[in-house]
N, C-alpha and C positions, 0 to 999 in steps of 0.2 A: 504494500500500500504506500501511496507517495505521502511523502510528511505533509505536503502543501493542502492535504486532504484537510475540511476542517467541518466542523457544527455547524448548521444551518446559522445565518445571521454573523458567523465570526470570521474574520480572513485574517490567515495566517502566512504571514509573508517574510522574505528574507532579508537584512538589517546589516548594514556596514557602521561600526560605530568607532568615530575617530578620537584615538587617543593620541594627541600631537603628531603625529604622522604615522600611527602604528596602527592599523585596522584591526576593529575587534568585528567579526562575522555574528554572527546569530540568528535568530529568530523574533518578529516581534508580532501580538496581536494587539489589536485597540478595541474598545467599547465605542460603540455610536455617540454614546455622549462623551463630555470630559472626564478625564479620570477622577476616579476618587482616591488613586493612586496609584503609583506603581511597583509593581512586582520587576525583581532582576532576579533571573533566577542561574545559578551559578553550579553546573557539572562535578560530576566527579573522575576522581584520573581513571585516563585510557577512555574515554568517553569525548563526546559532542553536546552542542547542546541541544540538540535532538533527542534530547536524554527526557525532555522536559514535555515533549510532544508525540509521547506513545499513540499509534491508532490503531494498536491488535484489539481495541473492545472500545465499544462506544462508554464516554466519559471519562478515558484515559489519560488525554491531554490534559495539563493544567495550563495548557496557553487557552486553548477551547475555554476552558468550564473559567478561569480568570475571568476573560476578558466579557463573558456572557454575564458576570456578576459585579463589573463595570471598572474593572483594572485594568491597565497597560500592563502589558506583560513583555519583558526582551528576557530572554534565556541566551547566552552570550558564550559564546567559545572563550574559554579561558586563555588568556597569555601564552603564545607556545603552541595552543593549538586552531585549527582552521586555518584563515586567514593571515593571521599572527605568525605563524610557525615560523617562514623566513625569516622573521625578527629576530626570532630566538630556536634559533638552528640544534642547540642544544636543551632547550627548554628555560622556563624562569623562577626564581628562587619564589618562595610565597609574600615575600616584602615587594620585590617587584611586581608581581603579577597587582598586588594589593595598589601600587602606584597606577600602574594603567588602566586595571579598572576604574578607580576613583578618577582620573583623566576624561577617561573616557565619558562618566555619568554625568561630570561636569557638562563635559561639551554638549552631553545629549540636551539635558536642562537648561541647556541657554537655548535651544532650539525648540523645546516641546512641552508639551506642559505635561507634569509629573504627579499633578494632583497633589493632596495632602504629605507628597513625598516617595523615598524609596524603600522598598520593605526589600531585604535580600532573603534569598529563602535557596537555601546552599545542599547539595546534598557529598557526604564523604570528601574526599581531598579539596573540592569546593567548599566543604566547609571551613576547614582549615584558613583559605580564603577568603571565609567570610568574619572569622574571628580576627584577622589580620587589617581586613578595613575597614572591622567596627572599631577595632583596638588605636585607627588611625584617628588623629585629632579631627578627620572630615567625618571622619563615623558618626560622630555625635549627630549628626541629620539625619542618622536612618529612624525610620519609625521602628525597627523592630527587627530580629533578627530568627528564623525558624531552620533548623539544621537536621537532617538526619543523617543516619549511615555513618556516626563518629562521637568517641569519647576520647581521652587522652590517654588507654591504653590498650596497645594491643593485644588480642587474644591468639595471635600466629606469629613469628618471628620476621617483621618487618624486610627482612632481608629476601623474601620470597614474591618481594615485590620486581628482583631482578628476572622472576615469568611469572609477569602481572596477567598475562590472559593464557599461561598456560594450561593443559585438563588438571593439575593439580591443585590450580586455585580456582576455578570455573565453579565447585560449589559455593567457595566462601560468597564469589558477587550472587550466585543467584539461588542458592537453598536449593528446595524440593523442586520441581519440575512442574507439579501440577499449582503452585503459588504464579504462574505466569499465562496469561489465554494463550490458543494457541496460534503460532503464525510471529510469537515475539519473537525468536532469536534468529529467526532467517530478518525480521523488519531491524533488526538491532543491529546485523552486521554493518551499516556502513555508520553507525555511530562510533563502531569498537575501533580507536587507533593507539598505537602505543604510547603507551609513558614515556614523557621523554628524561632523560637519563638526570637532569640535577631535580626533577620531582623524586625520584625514587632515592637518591642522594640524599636528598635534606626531609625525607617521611623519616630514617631515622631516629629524626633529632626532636619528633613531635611531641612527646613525652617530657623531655626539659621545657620548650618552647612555651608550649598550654598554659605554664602558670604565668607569666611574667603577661602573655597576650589577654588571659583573662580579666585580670586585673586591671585591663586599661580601657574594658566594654563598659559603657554606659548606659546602652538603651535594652527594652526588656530580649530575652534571646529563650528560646524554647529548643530542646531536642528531641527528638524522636529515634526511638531504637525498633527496630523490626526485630519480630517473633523469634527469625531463625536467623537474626545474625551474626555473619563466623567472622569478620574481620575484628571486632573490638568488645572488649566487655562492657556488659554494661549492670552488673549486679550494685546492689543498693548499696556496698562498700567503694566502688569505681563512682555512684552518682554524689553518693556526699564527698566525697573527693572534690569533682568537678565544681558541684557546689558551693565545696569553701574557697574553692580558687574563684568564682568567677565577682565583679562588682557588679554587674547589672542590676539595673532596680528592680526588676523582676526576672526570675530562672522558673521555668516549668521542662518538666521529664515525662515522656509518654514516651508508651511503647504500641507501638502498631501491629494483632493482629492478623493470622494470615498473610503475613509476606517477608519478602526475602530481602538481601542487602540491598538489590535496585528498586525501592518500591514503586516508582511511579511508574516505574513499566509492569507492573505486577496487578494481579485482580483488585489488592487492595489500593490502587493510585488513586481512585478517587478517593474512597475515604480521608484516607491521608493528606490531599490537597485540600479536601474540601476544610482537615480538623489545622491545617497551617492555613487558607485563609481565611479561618474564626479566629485567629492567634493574631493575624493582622489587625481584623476587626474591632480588639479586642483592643491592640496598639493605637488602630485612630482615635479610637472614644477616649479611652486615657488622653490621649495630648490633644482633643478638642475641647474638653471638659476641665484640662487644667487650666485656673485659672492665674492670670498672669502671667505667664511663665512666655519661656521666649528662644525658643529653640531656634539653633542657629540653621537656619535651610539653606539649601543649596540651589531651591529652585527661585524663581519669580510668576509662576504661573497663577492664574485668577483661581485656583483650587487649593491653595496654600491655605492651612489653618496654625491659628496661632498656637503657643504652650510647649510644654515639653514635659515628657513623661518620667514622671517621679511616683510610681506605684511602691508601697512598703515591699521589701522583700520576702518571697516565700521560702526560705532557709530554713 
């Protein structure tokens, strides 16, 4: 099935997003009206960001089901990969990657209106990515941050990420067989590209990394752990961990389910899209509701609301 396939009333179309001269590829859908914000939605390694626009089962995509519930949605080739890759011939560390996309979001938002802002919604090595550009002093504009497929310790010896897609790690990305419709892994193949070598270099080093980046997120951040995932732990001893490293004013942990480490290509994607944009939702009312407050944005669009989200912490 072609990706460009989409929900009646939605188009889902292809996206050059310029990070000062470095193109970032992707995907973007729009809502008929103005946004009420938008959605970036950021890959995991060895992947595209076609990752974000599964259509082996109607209501798979989260650009589809987004933008029908009035989000902009860009799901963006990470640094290194797509369009990028020339840039970085070897790949890019997650500091850099963390520059170009915040470049990149920039330029978009001088161009487009982004509604009440950006909500990043990251899954595995993107997530990593996504803790890196909330941790950035531009972070502070995001409304919110939703993460699955990663905690700060592995459950397999990172080193086996030099055969990231070989049959001996092929269960960790996808579990059981029957947790995916059928028709995904022949639609998956031209998502799957390799890792490129200083990603798989500096996963290493994610384990030290996690506390110091935790520590410098401000806005509220949610995880999701699937049922049957082999790449990281995620037992209540690994989440109070994470949770006493992380400053977010708000941390929520859920676990997804019926599904395997890639869930939004899996039976369970909608759900899961559907319970990360109630976590958004959740993020606008907070910072339209705070009063005074004065978050720093990134955008100028007539969808911009004012405040900034200071929820008590769930610790």
């Amino acid at each position: 099935m072609n990706l460009t396939d989409t929900a009646p009333g939605v188009r889902v179309r292809d996206i050059v997003l310029d990070a000062d001269g470095i193109p970032l590829s992707g995907l973007i859908a729009l809502p008929e009206a103005p946004p009420r914000a938008t959605v970036v939605a950021v890959h995991g390694g060895g992947m595209r960001a076609g990752y974000f626009h599964g259509l082996s089962h109607c209501g798979q995509s989260l650009l589809n089901l987004a933008a029908s519930l009035g989000y902009a949605v860009l799901a963006v080739d990470r640094p290194g990969y797509g369009m990028s890759a020339p840039n970085f011939p070897k790949g890019a560390t997650l500091s850099e990657q963390s520059h170009v996309l915040h470049t990149a979001l920039d330029a978009y938002a001088r161009e487009h209106d982004t509604g009440a802002g950006i909500f990043l919604m990251a899954h595995s090595y993107g997530g990593k990515l996504a803790l890196h550009a909330a941790a950035d002093p531009r972070g502070a504009a995001f409304l919110g941050l939703d993460i699955s497929g990663i905690s700060h310790r592995y459950a397999v010896d990172p080193a086996r990420l030099d055969d990231f897609h070989g049959v001996k790690t092929w269960p960790l990305h996808w579990g059981r067989l029957g947790l995916y419709p059928p028709g995904t892994f022949s639609a998956a193949k031209p998502l799957v590209t390799p890792m490129p070598p200083r990603e798989a270099q500096e996963a290493t080093r994610w384990a030290q990394a996690f506390p110091g980046l935790a520590a410098r997120v401000r806005v509220p951040v949610r995880f999701t752990f699937a049922e049957h995932e082999g790449w990281w732990h995620h037992d209540e001893d690994t989440i109070a961990s994470m949770r006493a490293h992380l400053a977010s004013p708000r941390v929520v942990f859920d676990r997804q389910p019926n599904a395997g480490h890639n869930i939004s290509l899996g039976w369970a994607a909608r759900t899961y899209h559907l319970r990360a944009l109630a976590f958004a939702e959740e993020c606008l009312l907070d910072r339209e509701l705070t009063p005074g407050g004065a978050a720093p944005a990134r955008t100028t669009g007539p969808g911009d609301l004012p405040g900034t989200a200071r929820i008590p912490s769930q610790r």
